[in-house]
N, C-alpha and C positions, 0 to 999 in steps of 0.2 A: 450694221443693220439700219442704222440713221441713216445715211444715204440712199439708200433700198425703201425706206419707209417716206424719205423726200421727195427721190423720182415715181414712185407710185402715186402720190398726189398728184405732182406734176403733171403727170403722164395724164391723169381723171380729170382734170380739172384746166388742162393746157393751157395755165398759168401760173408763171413765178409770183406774182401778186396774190392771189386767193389761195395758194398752194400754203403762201409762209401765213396767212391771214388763218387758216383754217389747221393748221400745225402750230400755231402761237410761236414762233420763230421770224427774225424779218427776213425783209427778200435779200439781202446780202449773205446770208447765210445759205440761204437756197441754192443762190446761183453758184456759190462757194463748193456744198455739195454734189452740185450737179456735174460742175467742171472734174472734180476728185472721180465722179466715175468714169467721164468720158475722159479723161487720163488714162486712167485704169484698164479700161476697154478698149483704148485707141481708137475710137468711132466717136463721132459728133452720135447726140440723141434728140436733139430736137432742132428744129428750124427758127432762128429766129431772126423773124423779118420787121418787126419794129411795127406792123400794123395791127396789133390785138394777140389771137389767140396763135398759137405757139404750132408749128406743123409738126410730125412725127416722122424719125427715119426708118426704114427696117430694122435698124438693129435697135430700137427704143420697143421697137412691138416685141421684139423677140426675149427681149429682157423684164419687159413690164409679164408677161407671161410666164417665167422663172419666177420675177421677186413676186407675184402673189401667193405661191405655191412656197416659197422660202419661209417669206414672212406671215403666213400661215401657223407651218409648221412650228415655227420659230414660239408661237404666242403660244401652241399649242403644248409645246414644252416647256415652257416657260411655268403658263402655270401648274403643272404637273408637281413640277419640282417647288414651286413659290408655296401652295398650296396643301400639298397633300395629297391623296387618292379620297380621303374622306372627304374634301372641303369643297364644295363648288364654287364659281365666281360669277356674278352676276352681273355685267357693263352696260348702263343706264342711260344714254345721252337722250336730251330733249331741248323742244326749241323753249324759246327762252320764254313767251305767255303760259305753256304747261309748267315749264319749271321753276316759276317765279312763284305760283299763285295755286297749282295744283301736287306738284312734285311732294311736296312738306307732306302733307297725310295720306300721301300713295306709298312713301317710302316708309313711315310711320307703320304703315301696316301691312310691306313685305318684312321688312326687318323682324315684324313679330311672330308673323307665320311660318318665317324659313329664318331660323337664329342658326342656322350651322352653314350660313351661303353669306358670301362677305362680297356685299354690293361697293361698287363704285360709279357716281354720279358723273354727267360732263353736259355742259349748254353750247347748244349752236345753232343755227338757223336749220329750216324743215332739210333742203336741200344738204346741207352737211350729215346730219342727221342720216336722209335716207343712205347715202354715200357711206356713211363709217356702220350698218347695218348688215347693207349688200356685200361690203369686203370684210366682215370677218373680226371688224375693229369693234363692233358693240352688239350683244344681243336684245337690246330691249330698243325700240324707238319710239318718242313722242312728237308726234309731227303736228302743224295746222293749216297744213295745205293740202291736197289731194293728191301727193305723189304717189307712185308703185315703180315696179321692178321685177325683174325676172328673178325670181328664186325670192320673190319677197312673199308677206302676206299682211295686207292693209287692215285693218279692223277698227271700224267707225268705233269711239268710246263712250264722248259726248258733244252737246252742243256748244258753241260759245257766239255769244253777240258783241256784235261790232259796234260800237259807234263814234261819233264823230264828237271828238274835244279840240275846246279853244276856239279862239274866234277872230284871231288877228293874227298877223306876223306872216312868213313862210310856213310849206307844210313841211311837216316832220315825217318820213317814208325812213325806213328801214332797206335795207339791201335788196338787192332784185331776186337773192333767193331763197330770203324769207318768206316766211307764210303771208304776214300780215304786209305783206308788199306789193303780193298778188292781187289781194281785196283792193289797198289801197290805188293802184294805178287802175283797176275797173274801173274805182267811184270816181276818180277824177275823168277818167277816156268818156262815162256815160255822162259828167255832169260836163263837161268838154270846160273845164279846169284848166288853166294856162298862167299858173304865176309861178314864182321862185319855188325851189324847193331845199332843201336840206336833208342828205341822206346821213342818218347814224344808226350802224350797228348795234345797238341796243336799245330794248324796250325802257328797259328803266332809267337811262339816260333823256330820250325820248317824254317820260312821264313826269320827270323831273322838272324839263323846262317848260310842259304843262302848266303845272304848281307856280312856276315863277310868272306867267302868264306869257309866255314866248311860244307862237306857232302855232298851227294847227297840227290836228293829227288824226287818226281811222286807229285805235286802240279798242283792245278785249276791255266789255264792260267790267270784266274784275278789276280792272286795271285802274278805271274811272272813277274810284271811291275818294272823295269830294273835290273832283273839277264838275264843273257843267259840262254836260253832255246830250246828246241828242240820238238816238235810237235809228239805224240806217231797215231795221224791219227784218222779214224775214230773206228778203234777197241777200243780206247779209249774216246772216245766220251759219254758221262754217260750224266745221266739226273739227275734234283731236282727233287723230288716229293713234292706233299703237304698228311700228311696223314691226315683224318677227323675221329671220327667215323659215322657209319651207320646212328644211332639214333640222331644225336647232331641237333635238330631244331635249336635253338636259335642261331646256329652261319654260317647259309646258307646265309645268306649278305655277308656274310665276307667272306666265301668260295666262292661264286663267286665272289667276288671284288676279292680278288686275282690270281682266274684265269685269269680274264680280264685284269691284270695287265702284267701280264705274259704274253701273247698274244700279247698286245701291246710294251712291251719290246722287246721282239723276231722280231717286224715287223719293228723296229728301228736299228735292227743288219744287 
């Protein structure tokens, strides 16, 4: 099933790099898995031509088409048996400004309302997020970017403002498909911004060398509690979303509790 769960990223994401980045595994592992099925299968599955993203063969289409239906199924019994018939399970992932700074008293108060559903938490950029929603890997999403999806359903939650920390050094940008990556490469393209940058996967790494006075950076004002900072206004104004799928019954408690939560956060601001 690891293998199966390897080449499916793979396949989404038609990269050995982002694949094993977003699987927490490195890419020597990946390639390792990938070679054990096209063994397996006697068929090459992917192209690899050494200029970026990864080409697909027929028999990579016809099998990424099988392992989602497998490993489906698979989760699906999985927790059947993990679980109980009584027990529900509730899969959480959010990008990493929700779940740094707003996650803690969201979880606070599913955990209280539904004590017989046994949640698990996971952080990753919006882009990952939307990804592990649409296939089946998480019911609950917290995004801060404007993604959608077929078989998805977007729901603005609340506001969060932008603004700009630090005042010297290189900027600090986060991955291209992060939320706060998208803001950030706007306010640079519209301030037409042209010096070094420094890209790191996390906000809190990011916020840190803040503190130490290293870099600029486009960070959630939660985040800005005591660096200086400067207010980018309402153009930068963004929102959380929650992404759900269409189809997800078993987790419409929990999708409205957390709008209601949201609502009443917002009316406390």
């Amino acid at each position: 099933m690891k293998n199966l769960a390897t080449f499916k990223m793979v396949y989404e994401t038609r990269s050995f790099s982002k694949a094993a980045a977003l699987l927490f595994i490195s890419q020597p592992t990946v390639s390792a898995q990938i070679k054990q099925l096209e063994a397996e299968f006697h068929t090459p599955l992917f192209i690899r031509n050494g200029r970026g993203e990864l080409g697909l063969t027929t028999a990579a289409t016809q099998l990424y088409q099988e392992a989602t239906t497998i490993l489906t199924s698979w989760d699906q019994l999985h927790l059947k048996l993990a679980t109980g018939p009584q027990q529900q399970r509730t899969r959480i992932i959010a990008s990493h400004t929700f779940a740094t700074y707003l996650l803690p008293a969201l979880l606070s108060t599913l955990y209280t309302a539904f004590p017989a559903v046994t949640f698990s938490v996971q952080m990753a950029n919006s882009f990952a997020v939307q990804t592990a929603v649409a296939n089946h890997d998480a019911d609950l999403g917290f995004i801060e970017k404007p993604l959608a999806g077929r078989g998805l359903t977007r729901t603005p939650l609340m506001t969060d403002q932008l603004v700009l920390a630090g005042q010297q050094g290189p900027w600090l940008v986060r991955e291209p498909e992060s939320g706060v990556a998208y803001y950030t490469h706007r306010y640079l393209a519209e301030q037409n911004i042209q010096t070094p940058q420094v890209e790191i996967a996390s906000n809190a790494v990011i916020v840190a060398l803040l503190h130490k006075g290293f870099g600029r950076s486009i960070i959630s004002q939660r985040a800005s509690t005591g660096l200086a900072n400067t207010s980018l206004g309402q153009q930068y104004l963004r929102h959380f979303y929650l992404l759900t799928r269409n189809d997800d019954g078993p987790n419409k408690a929990c999708r409205q509790m957390v709008i209601d939560w949201a609502q009443a956060d917002a009316a406390h601001i």
